[in-house]
C-alpha positions in Angstrom: 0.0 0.0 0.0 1.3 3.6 -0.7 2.5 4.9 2.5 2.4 8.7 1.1 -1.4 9.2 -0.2 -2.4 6.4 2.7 -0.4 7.0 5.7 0.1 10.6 6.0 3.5 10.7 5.0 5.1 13.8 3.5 6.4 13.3 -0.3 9.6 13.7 -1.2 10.6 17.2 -1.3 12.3 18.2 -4.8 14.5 21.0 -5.3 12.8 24.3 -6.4 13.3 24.8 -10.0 15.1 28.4 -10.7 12.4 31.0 -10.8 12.3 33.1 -14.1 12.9 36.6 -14.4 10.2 39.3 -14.1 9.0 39.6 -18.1 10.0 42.9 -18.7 13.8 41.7 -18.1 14.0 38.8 -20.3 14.6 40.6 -23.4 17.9 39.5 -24.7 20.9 41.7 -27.2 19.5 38.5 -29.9 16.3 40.1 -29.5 17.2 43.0 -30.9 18.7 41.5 -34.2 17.0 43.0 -36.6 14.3 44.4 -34.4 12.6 47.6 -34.9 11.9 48.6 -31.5 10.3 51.9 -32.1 8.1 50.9 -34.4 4.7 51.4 -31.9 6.0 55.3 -30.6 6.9 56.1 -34.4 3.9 58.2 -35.1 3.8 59.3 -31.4 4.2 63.0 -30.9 4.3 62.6 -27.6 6.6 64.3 -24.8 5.7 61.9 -22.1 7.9 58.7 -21.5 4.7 57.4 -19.5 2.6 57.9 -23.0 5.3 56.0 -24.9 5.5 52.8 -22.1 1.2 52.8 -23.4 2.3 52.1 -26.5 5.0 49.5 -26.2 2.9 47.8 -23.4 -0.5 47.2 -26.1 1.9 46.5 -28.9 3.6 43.8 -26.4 0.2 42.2 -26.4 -0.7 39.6 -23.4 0.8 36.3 -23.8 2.8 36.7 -26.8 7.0 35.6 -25.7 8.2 36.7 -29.3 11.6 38.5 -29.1 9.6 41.5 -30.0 7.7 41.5 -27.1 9.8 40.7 -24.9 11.7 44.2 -26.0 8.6 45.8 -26.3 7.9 44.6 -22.5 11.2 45.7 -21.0 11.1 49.1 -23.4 7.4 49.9 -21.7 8.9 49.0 -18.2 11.4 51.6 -18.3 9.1 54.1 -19.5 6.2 53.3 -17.3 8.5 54.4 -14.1 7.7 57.0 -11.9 9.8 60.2 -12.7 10.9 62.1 -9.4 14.5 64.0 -10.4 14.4 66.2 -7.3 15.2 62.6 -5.8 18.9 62.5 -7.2 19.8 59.1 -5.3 16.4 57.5 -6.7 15.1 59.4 -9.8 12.8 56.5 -11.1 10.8 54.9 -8.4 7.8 52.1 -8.7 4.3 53.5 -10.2 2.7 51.1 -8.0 2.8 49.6 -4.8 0.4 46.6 -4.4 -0.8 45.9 -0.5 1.1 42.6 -0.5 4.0 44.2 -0.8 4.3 43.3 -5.2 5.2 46.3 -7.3 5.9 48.2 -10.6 9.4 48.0 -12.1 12.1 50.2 -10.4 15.5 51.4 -11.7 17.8 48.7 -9.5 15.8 46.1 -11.4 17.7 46.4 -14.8 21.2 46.4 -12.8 23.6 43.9 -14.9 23.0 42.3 -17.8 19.6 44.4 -19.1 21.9 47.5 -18.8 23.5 45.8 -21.9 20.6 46.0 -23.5 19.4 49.0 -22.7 22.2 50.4 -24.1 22.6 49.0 -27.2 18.9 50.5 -27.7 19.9 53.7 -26.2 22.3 53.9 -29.0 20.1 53.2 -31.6 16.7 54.9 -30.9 15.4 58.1 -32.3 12.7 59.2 -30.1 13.6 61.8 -28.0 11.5 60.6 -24.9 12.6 57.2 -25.3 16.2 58.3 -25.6 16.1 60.3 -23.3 14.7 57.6 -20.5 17.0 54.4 -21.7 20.7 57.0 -21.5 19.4 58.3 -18.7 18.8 54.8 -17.2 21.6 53.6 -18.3 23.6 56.3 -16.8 22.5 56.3 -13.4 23.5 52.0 -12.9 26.7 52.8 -14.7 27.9 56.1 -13.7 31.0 54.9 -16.4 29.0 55.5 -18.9 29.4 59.2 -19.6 28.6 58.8 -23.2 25.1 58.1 -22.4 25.0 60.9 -20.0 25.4 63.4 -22.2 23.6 61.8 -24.8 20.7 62.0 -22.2 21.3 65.8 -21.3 21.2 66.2 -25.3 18.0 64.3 -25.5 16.1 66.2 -22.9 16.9 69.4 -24.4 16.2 68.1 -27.9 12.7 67.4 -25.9 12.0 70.7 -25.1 13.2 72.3 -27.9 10.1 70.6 -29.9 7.7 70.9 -27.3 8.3 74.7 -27.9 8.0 74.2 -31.5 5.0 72.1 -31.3 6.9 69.0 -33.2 6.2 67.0 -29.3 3.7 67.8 -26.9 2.7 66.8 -22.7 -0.3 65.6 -21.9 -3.1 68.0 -21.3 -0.8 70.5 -22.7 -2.5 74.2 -22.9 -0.3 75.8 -25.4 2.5 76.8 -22.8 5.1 75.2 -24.7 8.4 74.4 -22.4 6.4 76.5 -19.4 4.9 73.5 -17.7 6.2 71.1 -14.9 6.7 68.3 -17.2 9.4 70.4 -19.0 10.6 71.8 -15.1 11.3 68.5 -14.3 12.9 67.2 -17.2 15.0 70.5 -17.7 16.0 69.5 -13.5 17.2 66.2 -14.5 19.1 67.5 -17.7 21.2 69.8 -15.4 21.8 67.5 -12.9 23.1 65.3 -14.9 25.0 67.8 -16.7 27.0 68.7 -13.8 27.8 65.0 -13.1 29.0 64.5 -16.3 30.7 68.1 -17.4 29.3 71.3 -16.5 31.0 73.2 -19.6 30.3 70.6 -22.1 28.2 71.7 -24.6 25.7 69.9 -23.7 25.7 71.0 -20.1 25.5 74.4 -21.4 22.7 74.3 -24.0 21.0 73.3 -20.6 21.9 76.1 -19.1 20.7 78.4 -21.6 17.1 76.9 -21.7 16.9 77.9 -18.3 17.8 81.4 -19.0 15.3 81.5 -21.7 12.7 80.6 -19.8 13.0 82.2 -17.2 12.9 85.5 -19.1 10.0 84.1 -21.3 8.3 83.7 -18.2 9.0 87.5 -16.7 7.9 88.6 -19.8 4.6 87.1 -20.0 3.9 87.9 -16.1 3.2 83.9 -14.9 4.0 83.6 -11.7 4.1 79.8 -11.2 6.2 79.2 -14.3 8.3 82.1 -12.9 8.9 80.2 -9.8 9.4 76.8 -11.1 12.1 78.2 -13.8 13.4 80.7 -10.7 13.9 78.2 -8.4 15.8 75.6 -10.9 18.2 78.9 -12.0 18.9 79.1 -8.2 19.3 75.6 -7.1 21.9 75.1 -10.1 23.4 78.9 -9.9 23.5 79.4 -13.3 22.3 83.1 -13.2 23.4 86.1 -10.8 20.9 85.5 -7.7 20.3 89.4 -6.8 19.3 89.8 -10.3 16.7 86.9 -9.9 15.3 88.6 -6.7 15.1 92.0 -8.4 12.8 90.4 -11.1 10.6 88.4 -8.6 9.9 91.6 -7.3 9.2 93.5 -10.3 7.3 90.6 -11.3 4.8 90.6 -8.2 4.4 94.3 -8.9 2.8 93.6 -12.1 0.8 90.2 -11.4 -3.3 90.7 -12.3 -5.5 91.3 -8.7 -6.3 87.8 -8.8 -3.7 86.2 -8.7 -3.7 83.5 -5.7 -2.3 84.8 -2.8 -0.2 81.2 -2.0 1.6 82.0 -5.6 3.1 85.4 -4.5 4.1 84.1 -1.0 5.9 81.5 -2.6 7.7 84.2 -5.2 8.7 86.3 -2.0 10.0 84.3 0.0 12.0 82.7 -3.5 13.1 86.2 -3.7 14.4 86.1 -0.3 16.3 83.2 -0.9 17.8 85.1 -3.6 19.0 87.6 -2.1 19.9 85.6 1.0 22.7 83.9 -1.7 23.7 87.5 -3.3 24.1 88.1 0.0 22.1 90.8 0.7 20.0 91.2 4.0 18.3 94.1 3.6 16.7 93.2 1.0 16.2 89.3 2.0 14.5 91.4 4.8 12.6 93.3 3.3 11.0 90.1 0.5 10.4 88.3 4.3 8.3 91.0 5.7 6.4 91.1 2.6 5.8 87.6 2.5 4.3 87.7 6.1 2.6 90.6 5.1 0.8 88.6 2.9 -0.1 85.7 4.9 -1.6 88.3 7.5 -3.9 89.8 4.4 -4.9 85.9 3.7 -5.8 85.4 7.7 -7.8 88.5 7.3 -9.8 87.0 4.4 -10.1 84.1 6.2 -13.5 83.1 8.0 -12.3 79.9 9.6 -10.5 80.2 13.0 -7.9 76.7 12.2 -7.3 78.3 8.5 -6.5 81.7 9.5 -4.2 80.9 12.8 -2.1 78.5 11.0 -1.4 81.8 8.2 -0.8 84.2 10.9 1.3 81.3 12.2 3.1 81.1 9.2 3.5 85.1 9.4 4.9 85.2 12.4 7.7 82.2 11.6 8.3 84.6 8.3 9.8 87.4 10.4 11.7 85.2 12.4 15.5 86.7 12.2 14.3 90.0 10.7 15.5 92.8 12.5 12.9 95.5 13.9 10.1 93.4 14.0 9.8 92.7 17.3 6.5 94.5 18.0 5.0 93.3 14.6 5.6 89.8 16.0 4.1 90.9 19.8 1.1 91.4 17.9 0.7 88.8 15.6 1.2 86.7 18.3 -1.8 88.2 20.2 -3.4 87.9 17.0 -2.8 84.4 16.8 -4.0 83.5 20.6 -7.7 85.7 19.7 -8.0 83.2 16.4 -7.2 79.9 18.6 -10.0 80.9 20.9 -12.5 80.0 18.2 -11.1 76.8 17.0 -12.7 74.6 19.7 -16.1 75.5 18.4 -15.3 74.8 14.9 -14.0 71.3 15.7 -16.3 68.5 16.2 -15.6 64.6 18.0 -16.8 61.8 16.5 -16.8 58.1 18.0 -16.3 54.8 16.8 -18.3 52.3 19.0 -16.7 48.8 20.2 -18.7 46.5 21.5 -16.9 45.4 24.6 -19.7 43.6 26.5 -17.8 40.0 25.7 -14.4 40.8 26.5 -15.4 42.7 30.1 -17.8 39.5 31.2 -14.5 37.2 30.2 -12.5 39.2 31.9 -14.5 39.2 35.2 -15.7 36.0 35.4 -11.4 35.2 35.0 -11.2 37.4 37.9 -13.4 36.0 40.1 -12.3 32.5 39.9 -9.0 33.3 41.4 -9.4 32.4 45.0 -7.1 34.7 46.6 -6.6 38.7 46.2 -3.1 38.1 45.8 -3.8 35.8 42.9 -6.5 38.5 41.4 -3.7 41.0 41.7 -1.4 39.0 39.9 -3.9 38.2 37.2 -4.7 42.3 37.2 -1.2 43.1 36.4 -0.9 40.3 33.5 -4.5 41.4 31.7 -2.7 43.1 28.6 1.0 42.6 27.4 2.8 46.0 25.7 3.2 45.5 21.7 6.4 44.9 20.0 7.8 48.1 18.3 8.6 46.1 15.2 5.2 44.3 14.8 3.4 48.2 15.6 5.5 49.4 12.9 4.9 46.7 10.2 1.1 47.4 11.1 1.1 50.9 10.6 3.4 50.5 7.6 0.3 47.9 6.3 -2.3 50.5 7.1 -0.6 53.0 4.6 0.2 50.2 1.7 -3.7 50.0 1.9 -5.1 53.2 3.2 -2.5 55.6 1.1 -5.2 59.1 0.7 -5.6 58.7 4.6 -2.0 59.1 5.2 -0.9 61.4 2.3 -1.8 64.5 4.7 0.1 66.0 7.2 -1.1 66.6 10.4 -1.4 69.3 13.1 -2.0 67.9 16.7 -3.9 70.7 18.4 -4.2 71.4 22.3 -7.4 72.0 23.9 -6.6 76.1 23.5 -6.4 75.4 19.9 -2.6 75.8 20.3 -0.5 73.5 17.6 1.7 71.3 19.7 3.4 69.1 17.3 3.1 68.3 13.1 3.2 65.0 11.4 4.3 64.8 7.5 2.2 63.0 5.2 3.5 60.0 3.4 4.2 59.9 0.0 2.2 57.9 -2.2 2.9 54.0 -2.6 5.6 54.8 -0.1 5.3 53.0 3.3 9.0 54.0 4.7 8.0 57.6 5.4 8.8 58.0 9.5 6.7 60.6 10.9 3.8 59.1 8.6 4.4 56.2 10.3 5.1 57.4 14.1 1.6 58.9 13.9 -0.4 55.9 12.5 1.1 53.9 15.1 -0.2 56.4 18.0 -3.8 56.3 16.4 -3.6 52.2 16.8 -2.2 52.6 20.1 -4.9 55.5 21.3 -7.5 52.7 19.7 -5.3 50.0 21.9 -5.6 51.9 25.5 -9.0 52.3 25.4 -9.9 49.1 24.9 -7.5 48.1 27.3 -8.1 50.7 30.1 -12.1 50.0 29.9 -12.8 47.0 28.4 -9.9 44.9 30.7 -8.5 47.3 33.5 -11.2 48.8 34.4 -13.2 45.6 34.8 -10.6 43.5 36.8 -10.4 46.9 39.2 -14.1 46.6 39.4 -14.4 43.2 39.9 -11.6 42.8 42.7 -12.9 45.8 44.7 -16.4 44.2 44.8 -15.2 41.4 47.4 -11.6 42.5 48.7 -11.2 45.5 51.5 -8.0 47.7 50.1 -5.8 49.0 53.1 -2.2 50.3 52.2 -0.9 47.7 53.6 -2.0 44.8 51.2 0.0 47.1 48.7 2.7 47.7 51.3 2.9 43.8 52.1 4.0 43.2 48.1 5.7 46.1 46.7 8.2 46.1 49.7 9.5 42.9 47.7 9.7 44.4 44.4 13.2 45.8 43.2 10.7 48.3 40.9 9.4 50.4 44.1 13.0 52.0 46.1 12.4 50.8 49.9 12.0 54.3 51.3 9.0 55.1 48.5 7.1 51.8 49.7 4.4 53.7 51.2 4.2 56.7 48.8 3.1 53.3 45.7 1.1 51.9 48.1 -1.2 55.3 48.3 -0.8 55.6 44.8 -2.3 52.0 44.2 -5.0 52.6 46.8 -6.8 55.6 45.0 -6.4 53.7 41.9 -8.0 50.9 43.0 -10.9 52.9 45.0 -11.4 54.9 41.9 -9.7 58.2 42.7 -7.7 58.5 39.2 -6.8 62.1 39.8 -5.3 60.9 43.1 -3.6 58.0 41.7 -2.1 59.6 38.6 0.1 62.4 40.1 0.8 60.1 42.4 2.3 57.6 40.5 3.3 59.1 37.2 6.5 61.1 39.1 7.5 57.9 40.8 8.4 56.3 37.3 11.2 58.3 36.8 12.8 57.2 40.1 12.3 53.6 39.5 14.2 53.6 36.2 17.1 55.0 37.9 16.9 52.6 40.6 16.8 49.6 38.7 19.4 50.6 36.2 21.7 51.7 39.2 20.7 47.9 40.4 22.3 46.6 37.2 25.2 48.5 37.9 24.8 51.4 35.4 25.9 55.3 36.5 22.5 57.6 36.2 24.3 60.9 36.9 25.0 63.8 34.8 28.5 65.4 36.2 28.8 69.2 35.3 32.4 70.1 34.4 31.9 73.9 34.7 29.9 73.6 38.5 31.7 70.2 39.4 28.5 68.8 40.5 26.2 65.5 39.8 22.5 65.6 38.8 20.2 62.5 38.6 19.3 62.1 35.2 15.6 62.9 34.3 13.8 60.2 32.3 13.8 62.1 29.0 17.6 61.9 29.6 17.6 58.1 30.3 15.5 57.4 27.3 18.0 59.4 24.9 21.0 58.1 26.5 20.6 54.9 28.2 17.9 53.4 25.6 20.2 50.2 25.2 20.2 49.8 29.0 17.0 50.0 29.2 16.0 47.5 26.1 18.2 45.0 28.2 16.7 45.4 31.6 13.1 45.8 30.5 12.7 44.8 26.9 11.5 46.9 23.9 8.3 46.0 24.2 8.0 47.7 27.6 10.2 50.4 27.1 8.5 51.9 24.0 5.2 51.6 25.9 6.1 53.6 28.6 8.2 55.9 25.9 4.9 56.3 23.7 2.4 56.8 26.6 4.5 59.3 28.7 7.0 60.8 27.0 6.8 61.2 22.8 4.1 62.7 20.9 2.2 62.5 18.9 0.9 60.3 21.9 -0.6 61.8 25.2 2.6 63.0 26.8 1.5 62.4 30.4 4.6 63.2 32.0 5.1 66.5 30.3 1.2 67.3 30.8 1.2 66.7 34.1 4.3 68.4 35.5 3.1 71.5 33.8 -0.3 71.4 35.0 -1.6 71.2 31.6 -4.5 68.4 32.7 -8.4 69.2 32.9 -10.2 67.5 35.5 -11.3 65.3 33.1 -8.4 63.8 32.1 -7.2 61.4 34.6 -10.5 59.4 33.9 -9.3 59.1 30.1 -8.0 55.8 28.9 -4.7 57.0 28.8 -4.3 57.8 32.0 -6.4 54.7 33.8 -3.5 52.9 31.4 -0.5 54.5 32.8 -1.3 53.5 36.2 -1.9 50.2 35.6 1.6 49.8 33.7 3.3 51.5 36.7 1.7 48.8 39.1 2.5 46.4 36.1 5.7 47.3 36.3 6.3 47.1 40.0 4.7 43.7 40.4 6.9 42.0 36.9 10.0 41.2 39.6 7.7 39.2 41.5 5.7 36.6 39.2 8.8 34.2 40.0 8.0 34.2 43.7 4.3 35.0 44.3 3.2 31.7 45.5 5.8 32.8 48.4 4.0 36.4 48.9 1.0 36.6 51.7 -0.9 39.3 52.3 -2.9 40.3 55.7 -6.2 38.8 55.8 -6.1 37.1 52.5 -9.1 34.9 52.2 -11.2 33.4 49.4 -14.3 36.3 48.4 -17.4 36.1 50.1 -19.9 33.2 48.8 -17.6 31.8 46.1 -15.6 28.5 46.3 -12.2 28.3 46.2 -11.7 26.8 42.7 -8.0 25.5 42.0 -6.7 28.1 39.4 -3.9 28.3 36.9 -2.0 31.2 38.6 -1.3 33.7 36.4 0.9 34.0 33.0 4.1 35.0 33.2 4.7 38.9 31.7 6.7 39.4 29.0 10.6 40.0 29.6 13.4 41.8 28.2 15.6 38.9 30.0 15.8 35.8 31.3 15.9 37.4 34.8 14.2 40.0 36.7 15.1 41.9 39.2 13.8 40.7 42.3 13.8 41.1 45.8 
């Protein structure tokens, strides 16, 4: 009888065959024997290497493995990617980013042999825009290739040379000729690479001279975007005199029409600015920064929302920062901007997103009050939730933007109850997961989401549920933390208080309380483990304790070993970072409302502080007694599972 199909028995394993190539890099230098590869673009009059990738992609067909489609495949690959030249170390990135991680082609895909090919069709095409993208290419995996450098600087002049004439055209293109961001960005990449390769070369300079040209063209006609795209490429690649640049952006404002949006000319003044700030000459980058606050403070005035019109006089106020004389001016912008907060309160409006936590609480209680002992219920409180990994938060939040990309393309502003910006968040770009700050704050939105649930749909259960058949004295606390290697011996008493009007249900009590004591635990256990938690002075000769902010910047490591990184970026995101609550900071500056030590966040942070002083004893707590510890009221002593060990940053804890 077959043992494999009847027994269960795994078949033998053979070895994985050699996976192919992606199809648009098995074109071959045979494939292009005889091939004319520009046969689908040769009627195309079109400027846009994306248009030309259509093409070759349709004339490639579906299924066909013909040597001309497989050129045709890797020709529409390399036009089809993402053009971004103010990214010198990655100009051509992935059009798309699939959820499950699959993507478009990228430039380090045709690294090696394709180069070869890519080359040899480099050589040979005659399309501008196709040239143009395969030297370019070509160029930027094999820097030794100069040749195709300059032939790719040539090409993206050639480019907008006949968009000008009208021989080659953008899409959507509105008669501006070489006035458009299409032919900003393709002039950007011409004259980086013209530097790279030769910066007098001929090539280099025709370059050069375009910008010139337009630039004047764009004076002349009185556009003030095309002025500042063509402005600010002159200035990043100093090819004209700078104070002559910010002498025609302000002619230039002088003469733009009435309606003319207002974001337009602050961008030309502060251009301007930057202008003269490189001809070196404050006065007048002075005078182009006053004028660009000026004109955020007309835009707040014209502004009937309170958020809208405090972030420009904001943004008028950061405008003459370093200007000299404009200290009033800023005293009263700055009063300016308090009177606008006051209204943004009313203009902002919660919204909640029910759970249903009915389930989880009656699981959670009925867990509780099994456990026959309050020592054992304690134990059991202090193991209800475990803090996340930072990698697996990260990879979440990194997911959430893969599949959620308009919800994160944003920045944010985190406001204060006064209306009062306290901290900003960048957007992330599109298809673009690895953007920090993007990330940072979609991992405090999951853990916000996190803390409730586990502050009322666990915590505050188990506190419930304990308190409904135990008596809490300071001493039960007392009788276990003078054990722990968390709580310092002579600050016994001062936890135990702490933990009592937690447990009674005084959070305000509880949390400034607690929350200072953290700080002095840290620095007692990492003193335990033989590390040096002073700051000595060199001027004063003198030692301070370091403060936690300065053990979390400078003793991270020690504390990843001790605690784990689990715990230590829980206590990190919940007390000290923001975009999160930043209890620590909130609370020593008595920026609380009454209300706010009944949050979530809060009712959190003193259960991980009690957490965190009862981790050193799960080894030993079958050893630990506390006064007048007897099974609740009415309910039988079930044996219980005690309960699960915490998670650890080490195989040992420090313990009493």
């Amino acid at each position: 009888m077959d043992n494999e199909t009847n027994n269960g028995a795994q078949p033998q394993r053979s070895e994985p065959a050699e996976a192919l190539p992606p199809v648009w890099l098995r074109a071959t230098l045979a494939d292009l024997a005889d091939s004319k590869f520009e046969s689908p673009i040769a009627d195309s009059k079109s400027a846009d290497s994306q248009e030309l990738g259509d093409l070759l992609r349709k004339a490639a067909g579906e299924t066909d493995d013909t040597p001309a489609a497989r050129v045709f495949r890797m020709l529409s690959a390399v036009a089809g990617m993402l053009f971004r030249p103010k990214d010198r170390s990655e100009p051509f990135g992935a059009m798309v980013v699939w959820a499950d991680g699959r993507r478009s082609p990228v430039a380090a895909d045709f690294r090696g042999a394709p180069v070869e090919v890519l080359s040899a069709m480099a050589q040979r095409a005659t399309h501008p825009a196709l040239r143009a993208r395969l030297s370019d290419l070509c160029w930027f995996l094999e820097r030794k290739r100069v040749d195709l450098g300059t032939a790719a600087v040539a090409a993206y002049v050639e480019i907008l040379t006949k968009v000008d004439s009208g021989a080659l055209s953008f899409r959507f293109d509105e008669g501006k000729g070489a006035l458009k961001h299409d032919a900003r960005d393709l002039l950007r990449r011409a004259l980086q690479i013209g530097r790279a390769v030769g910066w007098d070369k001929p090539e280099a300079m025709a370059a050069r001279t375009m910008t010139s040209e337009l630039r004047a063209r764009a004076f002349q006609a009185s556009l003030a975007i095309p002025a500042f795209w063509v402005c600010e490429l002159d200035l990043d690649f100093g090819i004209s005199d700078p104070a002559v640049i910010g002498k025609d952006i302000e002619d230039l404002i002088g003469t733009l029409p009435a309606e003319t949006d207002a974001h337009s000319i602050v961008e030309l003044w502060r251009l301007g600015a930057r202008a003269y700030h490189l001809a070196k000459k404050p006065d007048d980058q002075h005078r182009c920064q006053s004028a660009a606050a000026d004109q955020f403070v007309s835009m707040a005035d014209r502004q009937p929302v309170a958020m809208m019109s405090s972030s420009m006089l904001a943004n008028a106020i950061a405008e003459l920062h370093g200007v000299p004389g404009k200290k009033d001016r800023r005293k009263e912008l700055r009063h300016r901007l308090i009177d606008a907060q006051a209204g943004i309160g009313e203009e902002m409006s919660g919204f909640s997103i029910p759970f249903n936590l009915e389930d989880m609480a009656r699981q959670i209680e009925q867990g509780v009050k099994r456990q026959p002992t309050l020592r054992d219920k304690l134990f059991v409180f202090a193991a209800l939730e475990n803090s996340p990994e930072p990698t697996e938060l990260a990879e979440t939040a990194s997911q959430s933007i893969r599949e959620h990309p308009l919800a994160s393309i944003f920045g944010t502003s985190h406001h204060d109850s006064e209306g009062k910006v306290v901290h900003r968040t960048k957007g992330a770009g599109l298809g673009d997961e690895g953007d920090a700050s993007a990330i940072q704050h979609q991992i405090a939105q999951d853990e916000r989401i996190r803390r409730r649930v586990a502050a009322y749909g666990k915590v505050e259960t188990a506190r419930q549920a304990i308190g409904a058949d135990h008596f809490f004295s300071e001493d039960v606390f007392a009788r276990i933390l003078i054990h722990s290697a968390f709580v310092p011996n002579d600050l016994v008493r001062t936890f135990s208080r702490g933990f009592l009007r937690f447990f009674q249900g005084d959070f305000v009590s509880a949390l400034y309380i607690l929350t200072p004591l953290l700080e002095n635990s840290l620095r007692q256990v990492l003193k335990m483990h033989g590390h040096d938690v002073t700051i000595f002075d060199d001027a004063t000769q003198t030692q301070q304790d370091r403060t936690i902010s300065s053990l979390f910047e400078q003793m991270r490591n020690e504390l990843d070993t001790i605690f784990g990184t689990a715990i230590t970026a829980d206590i990190e995101r919940l007390f000290l970072k923001k975009p999160g609550p930043h209890l620590r900071h909130a609370l020593s500056h008595g920026l609380l409302h009454d209300g706010d030590p009944y949050g979530p966040d809060a009712v959190y942070a003193c259960w991980l502080i009690f957490r965190l002083c009862l981790i050193p004893l799960f080894p030993y707590r079958e050893q630990l007694q506390l006064p007048f510890d007897e099974p609740a009221p009415n309910r039988p002593s079930e044996p219980q599972a005690s309960a699960p060990e915490p998670e650890t940053g080490q195989s040992e804890r420090p313990g009493s």
